[in-house]
N, C-alpha and C positions, 0 to 999 in steps of 0.2 A: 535578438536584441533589436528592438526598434529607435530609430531614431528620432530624438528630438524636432518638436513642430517646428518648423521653422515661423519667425517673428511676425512674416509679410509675407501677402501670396499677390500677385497682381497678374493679370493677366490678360492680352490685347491679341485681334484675328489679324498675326504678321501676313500671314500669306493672304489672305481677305484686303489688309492696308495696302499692298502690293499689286495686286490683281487691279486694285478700283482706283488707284495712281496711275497707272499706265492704262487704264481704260479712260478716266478722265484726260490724260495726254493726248491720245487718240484723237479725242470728242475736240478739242481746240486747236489740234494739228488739223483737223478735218475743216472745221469752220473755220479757221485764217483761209488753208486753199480753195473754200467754197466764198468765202471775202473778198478774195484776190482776183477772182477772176470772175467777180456781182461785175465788175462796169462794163467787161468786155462782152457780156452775154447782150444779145440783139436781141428786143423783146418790142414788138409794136405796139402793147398797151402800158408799157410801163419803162420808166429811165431811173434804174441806181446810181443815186449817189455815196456819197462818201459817208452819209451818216448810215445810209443803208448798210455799210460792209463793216461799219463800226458795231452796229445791232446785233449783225449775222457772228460776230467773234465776240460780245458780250454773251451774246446765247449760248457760246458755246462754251464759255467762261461759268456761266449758271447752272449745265446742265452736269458742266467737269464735277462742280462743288458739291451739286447734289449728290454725285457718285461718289465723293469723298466721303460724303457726312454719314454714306450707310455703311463707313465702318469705323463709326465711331466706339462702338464696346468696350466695354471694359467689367472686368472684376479685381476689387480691391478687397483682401481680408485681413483678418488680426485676429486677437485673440477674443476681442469686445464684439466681434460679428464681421459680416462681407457686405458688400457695398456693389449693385447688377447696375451697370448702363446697357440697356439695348440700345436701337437704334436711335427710340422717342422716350423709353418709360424709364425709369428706376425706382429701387429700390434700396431700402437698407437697411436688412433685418439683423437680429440678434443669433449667436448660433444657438438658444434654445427654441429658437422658431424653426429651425433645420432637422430634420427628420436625418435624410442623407443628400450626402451628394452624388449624382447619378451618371456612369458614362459609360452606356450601352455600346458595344461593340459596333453596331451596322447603324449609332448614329452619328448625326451630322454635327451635332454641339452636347455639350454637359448640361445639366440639368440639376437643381438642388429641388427636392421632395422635402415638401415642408410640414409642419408635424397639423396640420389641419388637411390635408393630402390636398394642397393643390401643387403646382407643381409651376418652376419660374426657368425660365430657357436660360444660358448660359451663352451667347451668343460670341462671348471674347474667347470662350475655350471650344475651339472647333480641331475636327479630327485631321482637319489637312495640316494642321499646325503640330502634327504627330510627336515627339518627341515632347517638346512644350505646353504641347497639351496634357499629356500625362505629368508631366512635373506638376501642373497646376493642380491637376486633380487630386494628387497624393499632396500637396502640399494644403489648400482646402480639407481631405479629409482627414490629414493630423489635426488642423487647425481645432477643427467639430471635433474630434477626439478630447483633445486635449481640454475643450471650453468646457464639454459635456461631462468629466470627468468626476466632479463635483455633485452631479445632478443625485436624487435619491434613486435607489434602485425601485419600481415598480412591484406593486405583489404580486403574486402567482394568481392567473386566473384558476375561479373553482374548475369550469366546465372549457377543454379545448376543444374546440371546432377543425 
């Protein structure tokens, strides 16, 4: 007996949000004590001052955020279609534009195959996110199940190849 789609499928790379929090942490813990110690450094062509070590900890403020923003992802689904944020692009297709949804064993993110065969990365359902990553994908492919459900049946080719 299968169980009912569930209503909402959403899905974000926790272990990716995590990694690239403490990696932009890093990046600003680095440039305060690279800040802190601009006026002590002895330099005969050049004297830091204080907006200099305010720059050097904005820099590293900007370069935190950029490391945050690449994991922005997300997938949102329902029964009306899913909704892809990469990192810059999105989309938001229908599930009759959905062929399958795809998550090969040896890869790195999920994949929906679309019924025109090109093919959109999944980049919020990644494998290191194990457990929740499979919720997502089983929850996604009731979702296209269930949407798909309605759709006509196709006729029998004369000739198989």
């Amino acid at each position: 007996m299968t169980a009912p789609p569930p209503g909402r499928v959403t899905a974000v790379p926790r272990r990716l949000r995590q990694l690239l929090a403490v990696a932009g942490a890093v990046v600003v813990a680095v440039m305060v004590v690279v800040a802190l110690g601009l006026k002590e450094t002895t330099n005969t062509v050049v004297e830091y001052r204080t907006s200099d070590q305010f720059a050097v900890v904005g820099l590293g403020v900007v370069l935190a955020a950029g490391l945050v923003f690449l994991g922005r992802s997300r997938v949102d689904a329902d029964a009306a279609g899913v909704r892809v944020r990469n990192v810059v692009v999105a989309h938001e297709l229908p599930w009759q534009a959905v062929k399958a949804v795809r998550f090969e064993r040896k890869s790195a993110w999920a994949s929906l195959l679309l019924e025109n065969g090109d093919e959109i990365s999944l980049l919020a359902v990644q494998a290191v996110d194990a457990e929740r990553a499979v919720q997502a994908v089983e929850g996604l492919r009731a979702l296209r199940v269930a949407a798909r459900a309605s759709d006509p049946v196709p006729p029998p080719l004369l000739y198989d190849d």
